[in-house]
Structures are given as C-alpha cells and as structure tokens.
C-alpha positions as CSV (number, residue, x, y, z in Angstrom):
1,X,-16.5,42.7,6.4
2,X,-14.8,38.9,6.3
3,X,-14.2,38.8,10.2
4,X,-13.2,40.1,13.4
5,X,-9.5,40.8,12.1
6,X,-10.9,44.0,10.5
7,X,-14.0,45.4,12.3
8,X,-13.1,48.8,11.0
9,X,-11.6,48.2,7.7
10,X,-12.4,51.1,5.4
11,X,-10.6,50.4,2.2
12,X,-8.8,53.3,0.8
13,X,-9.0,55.5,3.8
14,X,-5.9,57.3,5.6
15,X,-4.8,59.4,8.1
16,X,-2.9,62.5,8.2
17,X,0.5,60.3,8.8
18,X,-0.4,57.7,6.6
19,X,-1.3,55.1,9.2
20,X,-4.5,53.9,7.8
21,X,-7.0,51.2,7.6
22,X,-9.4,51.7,10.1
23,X,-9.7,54.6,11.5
24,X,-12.2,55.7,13.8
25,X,-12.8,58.6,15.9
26,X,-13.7,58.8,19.6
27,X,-13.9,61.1,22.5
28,X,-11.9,60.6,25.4
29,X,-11.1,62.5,28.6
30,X,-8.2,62.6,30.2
31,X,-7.8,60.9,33.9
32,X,-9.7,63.5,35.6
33,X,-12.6,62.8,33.9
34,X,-12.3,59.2,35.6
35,X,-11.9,60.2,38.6
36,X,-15.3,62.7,38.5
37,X,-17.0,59.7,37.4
38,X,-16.6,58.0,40.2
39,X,-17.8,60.7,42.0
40,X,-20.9,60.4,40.6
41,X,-20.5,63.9,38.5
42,X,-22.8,62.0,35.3
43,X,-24.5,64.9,34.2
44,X,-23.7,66.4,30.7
45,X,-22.5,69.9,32.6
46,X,-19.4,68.1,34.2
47,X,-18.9,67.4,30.7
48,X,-18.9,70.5,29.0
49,X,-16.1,71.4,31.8
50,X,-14.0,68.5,30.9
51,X,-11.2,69.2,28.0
52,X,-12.3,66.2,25.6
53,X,-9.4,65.2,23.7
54,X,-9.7,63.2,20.3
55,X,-8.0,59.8,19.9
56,X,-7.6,57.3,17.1
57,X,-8.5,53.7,17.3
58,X,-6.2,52.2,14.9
59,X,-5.8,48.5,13.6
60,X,-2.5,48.9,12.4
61,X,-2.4,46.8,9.3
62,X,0.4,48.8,7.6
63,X,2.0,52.1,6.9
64,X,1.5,53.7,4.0
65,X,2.1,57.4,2.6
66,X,-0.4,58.1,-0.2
67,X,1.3,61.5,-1.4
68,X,3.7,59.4,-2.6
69,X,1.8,56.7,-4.7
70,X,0.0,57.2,-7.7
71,X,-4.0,55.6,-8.1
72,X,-2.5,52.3,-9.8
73,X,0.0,52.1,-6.8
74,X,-2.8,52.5,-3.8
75,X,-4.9,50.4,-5.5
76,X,-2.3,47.6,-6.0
77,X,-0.9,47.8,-2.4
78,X,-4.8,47.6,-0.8
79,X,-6.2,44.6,-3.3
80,X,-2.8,43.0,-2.0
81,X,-3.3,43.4,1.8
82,X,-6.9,42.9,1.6
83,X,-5.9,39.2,0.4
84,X,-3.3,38.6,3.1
85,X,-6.0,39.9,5.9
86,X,-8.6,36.4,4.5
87,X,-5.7,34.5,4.3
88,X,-4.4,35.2,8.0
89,X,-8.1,35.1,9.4
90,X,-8.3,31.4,7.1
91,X,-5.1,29.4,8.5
92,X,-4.6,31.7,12.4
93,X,-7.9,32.8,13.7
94,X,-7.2,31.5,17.4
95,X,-3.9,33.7,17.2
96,X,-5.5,36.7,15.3
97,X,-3.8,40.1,16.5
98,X,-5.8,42.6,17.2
99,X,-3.7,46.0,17.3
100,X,-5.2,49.3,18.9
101,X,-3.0,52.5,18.9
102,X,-3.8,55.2,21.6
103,X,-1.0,57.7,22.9
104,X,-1.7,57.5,26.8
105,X,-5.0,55.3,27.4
106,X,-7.3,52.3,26.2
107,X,-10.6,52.3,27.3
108,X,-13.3,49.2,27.3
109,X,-16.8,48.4,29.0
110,X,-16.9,44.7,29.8
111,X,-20.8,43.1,30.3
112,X,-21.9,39.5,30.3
113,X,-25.4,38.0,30.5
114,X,-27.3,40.2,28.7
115,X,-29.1,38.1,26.6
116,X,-32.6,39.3,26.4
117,X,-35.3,36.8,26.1
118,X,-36.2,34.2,23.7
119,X,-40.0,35.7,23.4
120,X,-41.4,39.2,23.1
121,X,-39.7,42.0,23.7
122,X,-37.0,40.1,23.4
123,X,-35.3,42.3,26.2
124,X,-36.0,42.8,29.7
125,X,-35.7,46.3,32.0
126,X,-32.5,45.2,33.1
127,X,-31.1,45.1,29.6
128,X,-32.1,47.7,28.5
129,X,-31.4,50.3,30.7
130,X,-27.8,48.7,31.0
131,X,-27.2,49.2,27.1
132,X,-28.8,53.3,27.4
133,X,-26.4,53.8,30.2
134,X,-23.2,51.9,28.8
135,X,-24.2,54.6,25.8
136,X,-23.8,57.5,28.1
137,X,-20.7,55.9,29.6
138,X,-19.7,56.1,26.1
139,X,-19.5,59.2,25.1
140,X,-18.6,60.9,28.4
141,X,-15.3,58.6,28.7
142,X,-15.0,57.3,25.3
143,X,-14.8,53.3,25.0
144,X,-12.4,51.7,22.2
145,X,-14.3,48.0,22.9
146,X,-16.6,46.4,24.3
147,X,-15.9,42.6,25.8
148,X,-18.9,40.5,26.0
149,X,-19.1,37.8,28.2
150,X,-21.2,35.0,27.6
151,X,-25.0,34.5,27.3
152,X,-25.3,36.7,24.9
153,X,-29.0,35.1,23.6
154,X,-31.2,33.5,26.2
155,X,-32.1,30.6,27.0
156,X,-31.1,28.5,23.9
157,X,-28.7,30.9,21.8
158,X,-29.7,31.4,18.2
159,X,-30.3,29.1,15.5
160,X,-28.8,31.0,12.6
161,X,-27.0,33.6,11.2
162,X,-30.6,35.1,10.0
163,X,-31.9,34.8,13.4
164,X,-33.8,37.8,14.4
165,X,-32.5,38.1,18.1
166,X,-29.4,39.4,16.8
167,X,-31.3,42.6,16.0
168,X,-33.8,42.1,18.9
169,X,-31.7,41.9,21.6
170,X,-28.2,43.4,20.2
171,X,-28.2,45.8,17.1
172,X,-31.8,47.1,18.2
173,X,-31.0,47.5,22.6
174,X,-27.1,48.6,22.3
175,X,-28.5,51.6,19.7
176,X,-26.8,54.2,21.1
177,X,-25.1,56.4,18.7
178,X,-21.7,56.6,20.8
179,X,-22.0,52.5,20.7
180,X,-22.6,52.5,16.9
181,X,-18.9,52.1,16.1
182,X,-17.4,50.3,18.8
183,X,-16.3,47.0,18.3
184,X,-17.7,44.1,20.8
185,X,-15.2,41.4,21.1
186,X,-17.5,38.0,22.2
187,X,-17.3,34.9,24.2
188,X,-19.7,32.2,24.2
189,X,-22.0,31.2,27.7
190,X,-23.6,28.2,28.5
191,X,-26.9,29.6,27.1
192,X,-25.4,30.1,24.2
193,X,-23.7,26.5,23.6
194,X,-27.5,25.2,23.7
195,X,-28.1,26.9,20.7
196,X,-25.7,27.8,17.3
197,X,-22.4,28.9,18.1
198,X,-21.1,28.7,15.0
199,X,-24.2,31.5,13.8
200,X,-22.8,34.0,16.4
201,X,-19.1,33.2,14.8
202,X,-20.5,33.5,11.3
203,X,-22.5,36.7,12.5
204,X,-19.1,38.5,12.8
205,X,-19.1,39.0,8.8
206,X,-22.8,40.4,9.0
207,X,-22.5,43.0,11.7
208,X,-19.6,45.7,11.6
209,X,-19.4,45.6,15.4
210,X,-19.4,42.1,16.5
211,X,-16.4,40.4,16.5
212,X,-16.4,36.6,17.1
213,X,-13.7,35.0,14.9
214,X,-13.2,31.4,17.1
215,X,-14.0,29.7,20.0
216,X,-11.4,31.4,21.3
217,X,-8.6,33.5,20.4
218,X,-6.3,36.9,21.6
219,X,-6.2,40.2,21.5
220,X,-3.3,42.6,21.5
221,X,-3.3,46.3,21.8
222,X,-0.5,48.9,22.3
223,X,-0.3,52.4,24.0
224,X,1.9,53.8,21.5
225,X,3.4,56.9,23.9
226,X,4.6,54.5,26.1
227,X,4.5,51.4,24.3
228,X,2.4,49.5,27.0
229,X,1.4,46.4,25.7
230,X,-2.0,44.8,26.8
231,X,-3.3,40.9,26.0
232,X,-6.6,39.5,26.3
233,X,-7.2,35.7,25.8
234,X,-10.9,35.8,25.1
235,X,-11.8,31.6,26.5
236,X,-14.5,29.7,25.8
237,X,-14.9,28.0,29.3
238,X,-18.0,25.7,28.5
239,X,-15.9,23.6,26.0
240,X,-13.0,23.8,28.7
241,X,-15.1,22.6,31.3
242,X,-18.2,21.5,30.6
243,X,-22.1,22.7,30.0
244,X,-24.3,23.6,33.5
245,X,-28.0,23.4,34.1
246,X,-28.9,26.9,35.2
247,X,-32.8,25.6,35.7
248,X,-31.2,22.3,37.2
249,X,-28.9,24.4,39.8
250,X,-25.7,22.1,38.4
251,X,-22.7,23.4,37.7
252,X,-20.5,22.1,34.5
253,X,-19.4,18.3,35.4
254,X,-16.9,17.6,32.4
255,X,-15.9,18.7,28.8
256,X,-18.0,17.4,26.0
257,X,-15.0,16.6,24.4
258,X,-11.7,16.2,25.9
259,X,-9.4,16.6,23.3
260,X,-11.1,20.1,22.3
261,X,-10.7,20.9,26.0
262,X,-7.4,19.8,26.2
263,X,-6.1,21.7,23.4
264,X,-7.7,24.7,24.5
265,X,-5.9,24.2,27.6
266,X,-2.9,24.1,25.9
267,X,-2.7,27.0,24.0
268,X,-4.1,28.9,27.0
269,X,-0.9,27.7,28.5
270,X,1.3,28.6,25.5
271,X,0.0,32.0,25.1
272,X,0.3,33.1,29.1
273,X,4.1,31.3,29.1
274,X,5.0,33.5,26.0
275,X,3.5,36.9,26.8
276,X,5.8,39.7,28.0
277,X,2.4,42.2,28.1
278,X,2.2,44.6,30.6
279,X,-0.9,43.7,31.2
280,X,-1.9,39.8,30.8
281,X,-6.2,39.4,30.9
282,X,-8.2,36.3,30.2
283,X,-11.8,36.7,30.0
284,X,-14.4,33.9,30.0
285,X,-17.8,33.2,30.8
286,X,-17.8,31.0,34.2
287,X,-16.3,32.6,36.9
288,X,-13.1,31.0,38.8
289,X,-14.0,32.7,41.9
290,X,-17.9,33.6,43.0
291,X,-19.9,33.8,46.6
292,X,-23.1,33.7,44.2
293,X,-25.7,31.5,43.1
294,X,-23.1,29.4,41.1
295,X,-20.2,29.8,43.1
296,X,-16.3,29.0,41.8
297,X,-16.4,26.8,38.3
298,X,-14.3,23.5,40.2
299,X,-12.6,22.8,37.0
300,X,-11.5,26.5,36.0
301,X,-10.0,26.3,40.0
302,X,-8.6,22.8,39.5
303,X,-7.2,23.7,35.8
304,X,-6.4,27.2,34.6
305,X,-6.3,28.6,38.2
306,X,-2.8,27.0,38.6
307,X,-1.5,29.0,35.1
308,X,-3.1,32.3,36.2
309,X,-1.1,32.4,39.4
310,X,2.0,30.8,37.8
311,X,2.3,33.4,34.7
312,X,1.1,36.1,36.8
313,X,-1.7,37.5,35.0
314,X,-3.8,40.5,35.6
315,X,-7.4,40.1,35.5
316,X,-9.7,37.6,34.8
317,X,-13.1,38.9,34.0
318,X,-16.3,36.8,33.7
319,X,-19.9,36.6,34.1
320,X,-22.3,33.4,34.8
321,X,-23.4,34.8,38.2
322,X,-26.0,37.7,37.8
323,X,-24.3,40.3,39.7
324,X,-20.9,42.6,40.2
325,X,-18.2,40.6,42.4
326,X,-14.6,42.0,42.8
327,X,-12.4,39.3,44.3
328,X,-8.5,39.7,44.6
329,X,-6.2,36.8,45.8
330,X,-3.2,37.0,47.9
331,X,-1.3,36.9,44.5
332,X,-2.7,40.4,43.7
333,X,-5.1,38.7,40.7
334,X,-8.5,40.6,40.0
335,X,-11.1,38.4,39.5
336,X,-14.0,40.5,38.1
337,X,-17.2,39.6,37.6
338,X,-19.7,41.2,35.5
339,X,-23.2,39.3,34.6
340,X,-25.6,41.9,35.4
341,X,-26.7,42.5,31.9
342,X,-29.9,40.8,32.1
343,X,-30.7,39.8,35.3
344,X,-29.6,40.6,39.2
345,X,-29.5,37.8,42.0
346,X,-29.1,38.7,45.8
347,X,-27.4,35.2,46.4
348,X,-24.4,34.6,48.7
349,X,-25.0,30.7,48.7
350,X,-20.9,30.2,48.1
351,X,-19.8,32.7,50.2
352,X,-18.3,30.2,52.7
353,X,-16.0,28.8,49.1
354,X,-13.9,31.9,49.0
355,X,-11.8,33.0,51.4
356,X,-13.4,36.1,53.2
357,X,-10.9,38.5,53.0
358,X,-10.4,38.0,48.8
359,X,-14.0,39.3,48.7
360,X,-13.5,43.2,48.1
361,X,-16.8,44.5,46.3
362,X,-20.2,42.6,46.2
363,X,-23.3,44.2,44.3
364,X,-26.9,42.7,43.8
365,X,-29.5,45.0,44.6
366,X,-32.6,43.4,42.8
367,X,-34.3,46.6,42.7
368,X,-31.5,47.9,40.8
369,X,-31.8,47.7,36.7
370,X,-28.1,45.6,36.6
371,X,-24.7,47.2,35.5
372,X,-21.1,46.7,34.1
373,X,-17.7,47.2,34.3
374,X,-15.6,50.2,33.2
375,X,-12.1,49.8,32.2
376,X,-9.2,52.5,31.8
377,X,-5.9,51.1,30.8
378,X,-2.6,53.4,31.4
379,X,1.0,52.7,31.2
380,X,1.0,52.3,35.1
381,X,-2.1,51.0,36.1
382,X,-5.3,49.1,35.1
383,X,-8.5,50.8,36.5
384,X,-11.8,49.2,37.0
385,X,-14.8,51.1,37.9
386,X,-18.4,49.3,38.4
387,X,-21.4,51.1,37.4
388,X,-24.7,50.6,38.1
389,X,-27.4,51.1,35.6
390,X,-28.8,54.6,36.7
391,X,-25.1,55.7,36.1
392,X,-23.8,55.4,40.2
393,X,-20.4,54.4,40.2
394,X,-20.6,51.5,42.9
395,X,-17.0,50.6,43.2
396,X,-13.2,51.2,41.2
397,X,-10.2,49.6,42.6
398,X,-6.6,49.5,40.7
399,X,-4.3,46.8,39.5
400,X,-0.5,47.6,38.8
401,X,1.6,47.0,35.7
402,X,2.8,43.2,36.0
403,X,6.6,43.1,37.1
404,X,9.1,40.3,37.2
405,X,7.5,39.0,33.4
C-alpha cells in the first residue's frame, strides 16, 4: 500500500454494482443501538436483540462494471488508475480526498495520547484496556475510522520506520479483530515531534491501517442517501504553534519555523473559506479550549480560534490534556477533548481560563483505566458519546447540521 489515499485498496476487487476498490465490510446498528449504548446496555445480549445491518465502506476511486469488460480491459483500466492514485498522493497529499460511502450513517472513535511507553511493556493499564474496549465498541456499533490524536509514541516518538513501538504499542495493543480493518487517520503530538515524524508518515506504506500521508491534510466523506457531506482538516498544531515541555509544565511559546506555520495557517484558512460540508471538523493535538493541566494552547486561541468561529465549523477535537472535556461556546462550537489513551489527570488548574458556563462535561477519575470518544454522523445531527474504559457511557451531547454555509 503506497499511502493513506488507499488504505483499503484491493486491486481487482468489485462489488455487486460495480463500485469497487476498497471494499470492506462492517457491522452497524441502526440509531437505536446508539441510544442503548448510552444506556449502558454493553453486554453481547442487547446485541443479539439489535437488527445489525451491513454497510460498505467505500473509497470511491471509480465506477466500473466488470460484466462488461473482458480480462485485457480490467486489467488495463486498474494498471491505469493505480498510476494516477501515486501520482495524486506525489504532487496533492495535503489536499488528498478521502471518500467514504454509507447510506444513512458514518461512524468513527476518536483517541489521543495513547502512546505507551518508551520501555517494557511498552503499554500501560490505561492503554490497554482503552484499545480492548474501543474493540468491543467496535463491533457492537461498527466504526468506519479511527482519528488519532497526537502522542501516539511516548516520550520521544520513534526513530524509524523499523522501530519496534509501532508493533509494541499499536499493531500488538489495538489487536482486536473488529479493529483489524479499520483505518486510523493520524496527527502528530508534541511527543511525537521529539522524535521522527517523518517515520510515522513513512509508516503509512507499511501498515494497512495507519494512515498518515502529511503533516497535515483533509478528509472528505459522503452519506450517499442523503448526500451529507462531512470534512475533517486533520492539523498539525505543534508546527503551527510551537513544541511544549510536558516535564517542564510550559506550554508551546512559538513556531519553529514561521513560514511552515504560516502556510499551514493558510491553507487551514483556504480550506474552512471553501467548504460547503455539512459538517466542517478540524482535529489537532493541543486543545483550544481546556480547564486541565495545560489549559487553552494561547496561540491556537489567538490564531485559528478567530477562523473556527468565522467559517462556522463544527467540532474541533483534540487531546494534550489527559482526560475527557466537552466545551461548547456561545457560537454553538464543540470543543472535544479526548487524551485519555494513556494516562488520566484530575487537574482543573485552568478552570478559571474558560468561561464557566462553556464547560459542559469534565471526566478524570484516576482510578478509572482512561477512555475515548464515539462518533455517529447522520444527515441531521453529529453525535458524540464519551466512554469510559470499562465500557460506561459517561456523557453524549448533539451538534446540528451547520446552516447559513
């Protein structure tokens, strides 16, 4: 697999209709099976009640109809699109479309700081029993991606492509067999920017799963029975902003570079001004808005807060902070926060540098084993359910279809 432009590219495979390349089959439930979620109804009888329909996850790369080619034809027509999918991912990763089909829903779990550690077991408790229960989460509800946010290896990234933390703390901890085929779409973390990020990007044409093509770039996925359209801009904040000391308790002070930042910034800008999506989400890895240990990132608030409220996006979802946060400002933007992959911390120290009443959910029980976000995407609404990592759904909340676009 060249890159995250085709995580499920199977050559020569088709559907029924003759939509093809990349086909993959999950099991879904319907909105009811949401909503007994959040009741807490996790056990594999409420299951076996629920009518499980099947769905396609499909990266619509063309539309072919093989009963009416002949070998030499198929073959032609696949060597031929298999050369314009390197070519694309060569000269337009940042703007690399990423097309999911699904006739009424879209589905993803969303987890950042999960990172293990840098020395045997190369996990922690927290880790692990977040990845066994994002598995069950998986095949009760079904899951077409997974967005990680940031600090994907602790402390200090990975060195190489070869590394062995890739399969220590992701191929080897996220094992579940309803995980085994769902993409993970990545962002990098501060951690991660003290070590090779360029491995992690490079790592995408390794593992069939993980899908890191730039710094940052998009992704675009349809409903097709309503035609809803959904964006992600996956960022890479650090570069926009700036490295912090975790160990050091300081926050990112500037950009490494400022013309990288500034050209980040400006096709974050481009791509918000231009999108007519029904629903418009950026995810990073610092948080705009925290009451935690490391509060709201001052340069995220002074720079891309601004666009956010201006084109009227969504979501934003991020990590950094070691806990569950759902804040929600007067403009109706989620700001969700998910970075208890790894870790939890009970801190509130910047709770005083968000207004109180944008604060809606706040969970960082250290006795818990962390937990993550769950994501249902319909052609009215957007919603988000946080789970904690003995399967208790803590907290969902809904955001509308954006209007006025």
């Amino acid at each position: 697999m060249e890159s995250c432009a085709q995580p499920h590219l199977y050559l020569g495979v088709f559907s029924e209709n003759g939509v093809g390349w990349g086909v993959s089959k999950h099991q879904l439930t319907d909105r009811s099976g949401i909503k007994g979620y959040h009741k807490g109804l996790l056990h594999r009888q409420t299951l076996a009640t629920r009518r499980l329909e099947e769905k396609r996850l499909i990266f619509r790369l063309g539309t072919l109809q093989p009963q009416e080619m002949n070998f030499q034809m198929m073959v032609f027509l696949i060597h031929t699109m298999v050369h314009l999918i390197v070519f694309q991912t060569v000269i337009s990763v940042t703007s690399s479309a990423h097309v999911m089909g699904h006739s009424k829903v879209i589905r993803f779990l969303a987890v950042g700081d999960w990172g293990g550690l840098p020395y045997s077991p190369f996990t922690t408790p927290v880790e692990k029993r977040t990845a066994q229960q994002m598995g069950v989460v998986a095949e009760m509800m079904g899951a077409d991606f997974v967005l990680s946010l940031g600090d994907n290896f602790y402390y200090d990234g990975v060195n190489s492509v070869t590394d062995k933390r890739f399969q220590e703390t992701f191929e080897e901890i996220f094992s579940a067999k309803s995980l085994k085929d769902v993409p993970w779409f990545v962002v990098a973390g501060n951690h991660d920017h003290l070590g090779n990020v360029t491995a992690q990007i490079e790592y995408s044409k390794v593992s069939k799963r993980w899908n890191f093509p730039h710094y940052y770039y998009d992704l675009n996925f349809t409903i097709t029975d309503s035609n809803t359209t959904v964006t992600i801009l996956m960022l890479d904040t650090v570069l926009l902003c700036g490295i912090s000391d975790d160990f050091q308790g300081k926050g990112p002070e500037a950009p490494k570079d400022y013309t990288v930042a500034n050209t980040q910034l400006e096709w974050v800008k481009d791509k918000l001004k231009n999108s007519r999506s029904d629903f418009l989400i950026v995810a990073g890895h610092y948080p705009v808005w925290s009451i935690a240990e490391h509060g709201p990132t001052s340069c995220l608030v002074e720079r891309l807060y601004p666009l956010l409220t201006q084109y009227k996006i969504s979501a934003y979802f991020c990590g950094h902070d070691h806990n569950l946060q759902f804040i929600q400002d007067n403009n109706g933007i989620g700001y969700v926060l998910s970075g208890a992959g790894n870790f939890m911390e009970n801190s509130t120290r910047h709770k005083d540098f968000v207004p109180k009443e944008w604060l809606k959910f706040f969970y960082a029980d250290i006795s818990s084993l962390g937990g993550f976000v769950y994501v249902e995407i319909t052609s009215d609404e957007m919603l988000i359910t946080f789970i904690e990592a003995h399967g208790k759904s803590l907290y969902q909340t809904t955001i509308p279809r954006r209007s006025n676009r």
